[in-house]
VOPAGU-2260 file (C-alpha; in pm, 1 decimal, decimal comma):
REM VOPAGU-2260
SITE   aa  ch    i         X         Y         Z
SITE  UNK   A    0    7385,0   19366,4   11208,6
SITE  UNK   A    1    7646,1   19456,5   11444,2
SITE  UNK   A    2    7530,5   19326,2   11797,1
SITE  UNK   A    3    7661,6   19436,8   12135,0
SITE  UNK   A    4    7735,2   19242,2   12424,3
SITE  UNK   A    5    7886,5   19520,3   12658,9
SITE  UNK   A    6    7595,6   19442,9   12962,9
SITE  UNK   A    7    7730,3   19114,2   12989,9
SITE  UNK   A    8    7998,6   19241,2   13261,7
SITE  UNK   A    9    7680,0   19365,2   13451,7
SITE  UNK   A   10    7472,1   19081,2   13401,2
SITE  UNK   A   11    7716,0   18851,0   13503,9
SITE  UNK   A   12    7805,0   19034,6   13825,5
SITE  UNK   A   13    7420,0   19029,1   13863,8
SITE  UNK   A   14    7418,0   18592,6   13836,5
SITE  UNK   A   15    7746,3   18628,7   14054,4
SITE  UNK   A   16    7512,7   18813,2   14342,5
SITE  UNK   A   17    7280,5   18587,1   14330,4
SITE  UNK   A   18    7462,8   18271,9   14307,1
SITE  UNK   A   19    7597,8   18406,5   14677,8
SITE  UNK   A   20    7249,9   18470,6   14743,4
SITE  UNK   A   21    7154,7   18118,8   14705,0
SITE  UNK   A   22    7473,3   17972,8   14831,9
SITE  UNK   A   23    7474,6   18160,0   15159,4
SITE  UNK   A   24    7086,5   18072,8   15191,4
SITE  UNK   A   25    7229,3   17739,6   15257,0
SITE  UNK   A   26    7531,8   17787,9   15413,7
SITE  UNK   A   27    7769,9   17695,3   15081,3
SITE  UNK   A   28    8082,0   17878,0   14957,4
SITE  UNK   A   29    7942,9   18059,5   14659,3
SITE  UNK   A   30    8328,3   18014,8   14526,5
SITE  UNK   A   31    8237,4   17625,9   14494,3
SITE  UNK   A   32    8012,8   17731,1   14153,9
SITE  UNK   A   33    8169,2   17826,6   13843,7
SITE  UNK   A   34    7930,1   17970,2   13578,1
SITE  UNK   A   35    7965,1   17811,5   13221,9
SITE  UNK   A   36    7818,7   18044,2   12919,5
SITE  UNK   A   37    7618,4   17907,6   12700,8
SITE  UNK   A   38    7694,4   18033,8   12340,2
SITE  UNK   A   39    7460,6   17869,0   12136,7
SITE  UNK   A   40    7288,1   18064,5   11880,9
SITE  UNK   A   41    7507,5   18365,4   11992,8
SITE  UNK   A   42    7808,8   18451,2   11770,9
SITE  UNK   A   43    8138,8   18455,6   11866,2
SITE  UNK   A   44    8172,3   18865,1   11981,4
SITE  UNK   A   45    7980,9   18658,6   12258,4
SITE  UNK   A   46    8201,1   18420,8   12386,3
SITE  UNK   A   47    8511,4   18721,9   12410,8
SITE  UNK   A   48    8297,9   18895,8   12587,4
SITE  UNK   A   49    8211,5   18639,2   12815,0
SITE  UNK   A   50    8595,4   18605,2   12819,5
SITE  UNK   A   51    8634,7   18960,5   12885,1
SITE  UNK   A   52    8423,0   18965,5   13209,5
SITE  UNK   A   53    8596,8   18656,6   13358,9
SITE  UNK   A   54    8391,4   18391,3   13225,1
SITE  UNK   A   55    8664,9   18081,1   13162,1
SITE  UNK   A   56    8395,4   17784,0   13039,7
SITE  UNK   A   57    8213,5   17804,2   12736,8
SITE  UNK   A   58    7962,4   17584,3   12674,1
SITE  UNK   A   59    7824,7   17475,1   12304,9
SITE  UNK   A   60    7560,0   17245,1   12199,0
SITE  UNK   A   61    7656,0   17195,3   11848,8
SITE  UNK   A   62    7942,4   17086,1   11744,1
SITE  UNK   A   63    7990,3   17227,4   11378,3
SITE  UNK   A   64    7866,3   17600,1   11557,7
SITE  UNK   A   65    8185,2   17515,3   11844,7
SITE  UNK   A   66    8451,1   17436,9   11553,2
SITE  UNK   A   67    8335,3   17744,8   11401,8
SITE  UNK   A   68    8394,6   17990,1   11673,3
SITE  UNK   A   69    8676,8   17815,9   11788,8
SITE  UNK   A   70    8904,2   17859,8   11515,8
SITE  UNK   A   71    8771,1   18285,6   11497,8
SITE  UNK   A   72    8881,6   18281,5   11881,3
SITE  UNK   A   73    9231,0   18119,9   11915,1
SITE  UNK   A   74    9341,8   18351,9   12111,0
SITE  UNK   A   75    9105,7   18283,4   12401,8
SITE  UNK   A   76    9192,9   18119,4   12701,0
SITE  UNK   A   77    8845,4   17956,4   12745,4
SITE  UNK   A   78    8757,9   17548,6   12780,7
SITE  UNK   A   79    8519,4   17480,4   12571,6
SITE  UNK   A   80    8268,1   17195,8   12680,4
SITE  UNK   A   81    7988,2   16998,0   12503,9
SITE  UNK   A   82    7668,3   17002,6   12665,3
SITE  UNK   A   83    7451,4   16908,4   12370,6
SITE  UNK   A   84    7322,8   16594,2   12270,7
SITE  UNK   A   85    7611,0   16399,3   12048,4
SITE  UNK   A   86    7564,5   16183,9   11779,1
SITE  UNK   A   87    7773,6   15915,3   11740,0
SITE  UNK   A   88    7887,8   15981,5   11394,6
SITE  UNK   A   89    8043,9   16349,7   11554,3
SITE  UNK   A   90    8279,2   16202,0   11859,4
SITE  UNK   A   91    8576,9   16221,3   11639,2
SITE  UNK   A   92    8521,9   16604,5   11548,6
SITE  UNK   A   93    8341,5   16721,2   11919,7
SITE  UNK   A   94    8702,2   16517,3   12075,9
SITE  UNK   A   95    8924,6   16738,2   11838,2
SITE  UNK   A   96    8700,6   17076,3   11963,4
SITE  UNK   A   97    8617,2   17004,4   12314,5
SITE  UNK   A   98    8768,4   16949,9   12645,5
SITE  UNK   A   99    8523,0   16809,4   12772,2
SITE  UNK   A  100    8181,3   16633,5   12700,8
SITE  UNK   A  101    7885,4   16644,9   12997,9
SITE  UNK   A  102    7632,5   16526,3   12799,5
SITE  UNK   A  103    7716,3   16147,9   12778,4
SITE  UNK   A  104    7402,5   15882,4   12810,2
SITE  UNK   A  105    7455,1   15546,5   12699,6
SITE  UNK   A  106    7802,5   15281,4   12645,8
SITE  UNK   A  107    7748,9   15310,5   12297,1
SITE  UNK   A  108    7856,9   15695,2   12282,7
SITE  UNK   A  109    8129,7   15615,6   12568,3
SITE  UNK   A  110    8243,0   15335,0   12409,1
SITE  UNK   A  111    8264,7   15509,3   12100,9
SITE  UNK   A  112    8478,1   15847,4   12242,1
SITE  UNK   A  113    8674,0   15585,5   12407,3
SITE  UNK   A  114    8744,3   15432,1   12109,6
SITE  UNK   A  115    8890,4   15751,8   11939,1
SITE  UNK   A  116    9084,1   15843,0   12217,6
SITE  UNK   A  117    9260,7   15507,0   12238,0
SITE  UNK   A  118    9396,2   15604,8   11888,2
SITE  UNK   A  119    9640,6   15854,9   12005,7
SITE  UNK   A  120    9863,5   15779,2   12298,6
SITE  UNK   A  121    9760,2   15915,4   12675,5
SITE  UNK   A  122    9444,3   16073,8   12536,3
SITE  UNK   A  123    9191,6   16140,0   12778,7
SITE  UNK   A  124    8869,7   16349,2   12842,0
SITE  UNK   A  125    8713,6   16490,2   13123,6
SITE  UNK   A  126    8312,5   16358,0   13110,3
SITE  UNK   A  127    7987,8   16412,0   13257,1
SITE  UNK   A  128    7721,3   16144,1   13301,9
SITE  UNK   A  129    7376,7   16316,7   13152,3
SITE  UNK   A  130    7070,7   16213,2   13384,6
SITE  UNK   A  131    6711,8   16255,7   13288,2
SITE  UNK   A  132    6562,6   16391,7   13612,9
SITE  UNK   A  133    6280,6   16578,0   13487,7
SITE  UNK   A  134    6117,1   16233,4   13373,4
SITE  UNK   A  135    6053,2   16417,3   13043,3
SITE  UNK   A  136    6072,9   16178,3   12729,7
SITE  UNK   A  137    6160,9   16512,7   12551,8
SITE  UNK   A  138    6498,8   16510,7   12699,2
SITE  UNK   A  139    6799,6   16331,0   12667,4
SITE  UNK   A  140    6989,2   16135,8   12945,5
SITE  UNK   A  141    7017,8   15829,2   13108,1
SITE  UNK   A  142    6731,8   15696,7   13329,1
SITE  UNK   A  143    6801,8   15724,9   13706,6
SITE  UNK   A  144    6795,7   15381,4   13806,8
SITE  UNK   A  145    7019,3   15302,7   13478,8
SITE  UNK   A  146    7290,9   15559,3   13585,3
SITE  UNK   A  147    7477,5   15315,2   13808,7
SITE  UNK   A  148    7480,0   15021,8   13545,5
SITE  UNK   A  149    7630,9   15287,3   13329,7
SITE  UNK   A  150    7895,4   15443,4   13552,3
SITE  UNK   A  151    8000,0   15076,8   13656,2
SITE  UNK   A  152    8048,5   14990,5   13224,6
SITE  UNK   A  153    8225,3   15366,4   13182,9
SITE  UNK   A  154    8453,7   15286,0   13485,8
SITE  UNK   A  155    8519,8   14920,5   13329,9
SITE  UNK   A  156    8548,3   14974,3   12951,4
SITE  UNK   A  157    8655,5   15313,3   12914,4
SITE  UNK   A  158    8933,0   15355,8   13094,4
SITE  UNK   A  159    9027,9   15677,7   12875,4
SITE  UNK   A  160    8707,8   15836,3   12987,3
SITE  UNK   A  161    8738,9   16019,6   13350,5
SITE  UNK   A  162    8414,4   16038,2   13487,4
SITE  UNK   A  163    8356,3   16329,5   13718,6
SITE  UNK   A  164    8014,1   16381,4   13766,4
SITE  UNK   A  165    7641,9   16442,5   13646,6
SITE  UNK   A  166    7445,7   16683,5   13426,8
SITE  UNK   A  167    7112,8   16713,7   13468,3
SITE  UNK   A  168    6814,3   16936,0   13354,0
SITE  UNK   A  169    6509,9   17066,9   13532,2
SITE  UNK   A  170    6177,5   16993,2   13435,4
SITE  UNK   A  171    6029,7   17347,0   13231,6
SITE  UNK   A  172    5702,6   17405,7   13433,5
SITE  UNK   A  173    5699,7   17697,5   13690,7
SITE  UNK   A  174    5702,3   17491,4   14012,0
SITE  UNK   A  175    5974,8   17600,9   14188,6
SITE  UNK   A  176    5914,3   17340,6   14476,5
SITE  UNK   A  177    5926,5   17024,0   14168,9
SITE  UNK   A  178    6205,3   17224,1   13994,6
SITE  UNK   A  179    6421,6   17203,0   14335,8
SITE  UNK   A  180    6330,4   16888,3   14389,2
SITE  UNK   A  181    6469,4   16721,1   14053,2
SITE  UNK   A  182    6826,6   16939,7   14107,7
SITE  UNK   A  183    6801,4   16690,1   14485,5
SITE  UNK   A  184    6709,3   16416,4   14328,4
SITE  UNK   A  185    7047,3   16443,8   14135,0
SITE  UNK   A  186    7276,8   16539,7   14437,5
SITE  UNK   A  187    7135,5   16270,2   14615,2
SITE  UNK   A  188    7202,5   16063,9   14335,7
SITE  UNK   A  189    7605,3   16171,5   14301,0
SITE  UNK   A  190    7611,8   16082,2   14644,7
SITE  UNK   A  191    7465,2   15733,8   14599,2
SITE  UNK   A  192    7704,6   15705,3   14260,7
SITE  UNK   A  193    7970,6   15804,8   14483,1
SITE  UNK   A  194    7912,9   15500,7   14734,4
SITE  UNK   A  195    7841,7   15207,8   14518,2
SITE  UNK   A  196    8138,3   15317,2   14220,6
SITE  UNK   A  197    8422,0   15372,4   14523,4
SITE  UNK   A  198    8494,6   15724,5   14311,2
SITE  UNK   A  199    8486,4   16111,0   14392,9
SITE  UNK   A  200    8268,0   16260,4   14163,1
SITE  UNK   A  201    8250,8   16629,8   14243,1
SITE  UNK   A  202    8107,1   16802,6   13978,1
SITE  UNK   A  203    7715,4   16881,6   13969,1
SITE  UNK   A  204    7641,7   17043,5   13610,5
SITE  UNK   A  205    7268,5   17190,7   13687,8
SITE  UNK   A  206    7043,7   17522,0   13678,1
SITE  UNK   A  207    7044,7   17741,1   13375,8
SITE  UNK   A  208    6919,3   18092,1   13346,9
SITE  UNK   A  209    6566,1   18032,3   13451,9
SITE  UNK   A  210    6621,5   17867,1   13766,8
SITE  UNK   A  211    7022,5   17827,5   13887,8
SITE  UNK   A  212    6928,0   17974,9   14258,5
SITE  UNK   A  213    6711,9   17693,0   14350,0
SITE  UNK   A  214    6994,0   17469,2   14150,4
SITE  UNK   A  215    7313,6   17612,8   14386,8
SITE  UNK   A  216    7094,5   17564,2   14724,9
SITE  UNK   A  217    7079,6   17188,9   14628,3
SITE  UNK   A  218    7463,9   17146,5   14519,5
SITE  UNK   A  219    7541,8   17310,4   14182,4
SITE  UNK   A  220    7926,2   17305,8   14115,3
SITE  UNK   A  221    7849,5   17442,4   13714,6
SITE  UNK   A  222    7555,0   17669,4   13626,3
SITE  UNK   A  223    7486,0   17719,9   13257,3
SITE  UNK   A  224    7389,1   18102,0   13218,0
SITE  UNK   A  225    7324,8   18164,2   12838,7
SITE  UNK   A  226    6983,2   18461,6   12805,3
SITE  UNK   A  227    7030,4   18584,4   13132,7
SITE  UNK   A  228    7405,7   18667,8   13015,0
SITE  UNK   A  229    7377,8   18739,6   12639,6
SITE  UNK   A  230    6987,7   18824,8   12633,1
SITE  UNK   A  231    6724,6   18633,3   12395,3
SITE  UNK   A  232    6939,8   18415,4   12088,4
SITE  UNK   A  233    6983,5   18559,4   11744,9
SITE  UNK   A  234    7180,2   18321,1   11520,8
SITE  UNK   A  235    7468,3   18483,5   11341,5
């Protein structure tokens, strides 16, 4: 089946309104956040049409899926960014199919896309630090009060890794008061990162389709839209 994504102009111009909603509610340039579509599940008429109405990051959780829609869409002028949990044993493939990775947790997967980059001369890649701030065990990411252990060994053993900020996930219950809280709890933590590493780290990767307003009023540079752009995942 044949499935069309022509209302994902309009539904994107929708999350655009209210992303300036929720950045003017707080007195932010809505221009500082840049919406990243999440693919997953979708197939790859998806991701041109998300090209199509302007989107330029495309987000994957899967590497194998990403390689697979990569090679159908060449001829896109997208960046293509993990934001899945990665295994170890997939850092070579996810570095040859990715500019970027924002889901990165622990040395040993730093160390290890470190150590694949220092195989080819001048390689480097663009990485977020993934923090747990929902406090769920179901979730991936580094603990808050390991985060600055772990930027200090990225920033000293990893020197082709250039760390630019966090990722972070809100908790899934329907309090928006907690949900607002944890996307605070990770500003104020970039802030504190910011301090004690002596580095700029500007991006903020948080808020996905069920609750990027509240994520933009606390300091969202990167909102990952996938059902409220594409609608409810298929496969293909």
């Amino acid at each position: 089946m044949v499935t069309s994504f022509e209302h994902v102009r309009d539904n994107l111009a929708a999350a655009m309104e209210a992303i300036e909603r929720a950045a003017g509610s707080v007195g932010r340039d809505p221009g500082e956040v840049r919406v990243v579509a999440v693919t997953k599940n979708h197939p790859p008429q998806a991701v041109r049409a998300a090209a199509q109405a302007g989107i330029r990051i495309v987000g994957e959780n899967r590497v194998q899926e990403a390689m697979e829609k990569r090679r159908e869409l060449q001829d896109l002028d997208v960046q293509w960014i993990m934001i899945g949990h990665l295994q170890r044993n997939k850092v070579r493939k996810a570095l040859e199919t990715f500019h970027q990775v924002h889901t990165v947790d622990s040395l040993e997967l730093a160390s290890s896309l470190n150590r694949v980059l220092m195989e080819t001369p001048d390689a480097r890649c663009p990485v977020l630090m993934e923090v747990n701030i929902s406090g769920e065990a179901s979730k991936h990411g580094v603990s808050p009060d390991l985060a600055q252990p772990l930027g200090e060994m990225i920033l000293s053993r990893c020197e082709r890794l250039d760390l630019r900020g966090l990722f972070g996930v809100g908790p899934l219950v329907d309090d928006q008061a907690r949900i607002r809280a944890s996307f605070a709890s990770l500003r104020r933590l970039r802030d504190q990162l910011e301090a004690a590493l002596g580095i700029h780290l500007p991006e903020l990767s948080m808020g996905m389709s069920s609750d990027y307003p509240l994520a933009v009023m606390e300091g969202s540079t990167m909102v990952r839209l996938g059902t409220c752009l594409f609608g409810p995942r298929r496969g293909f």
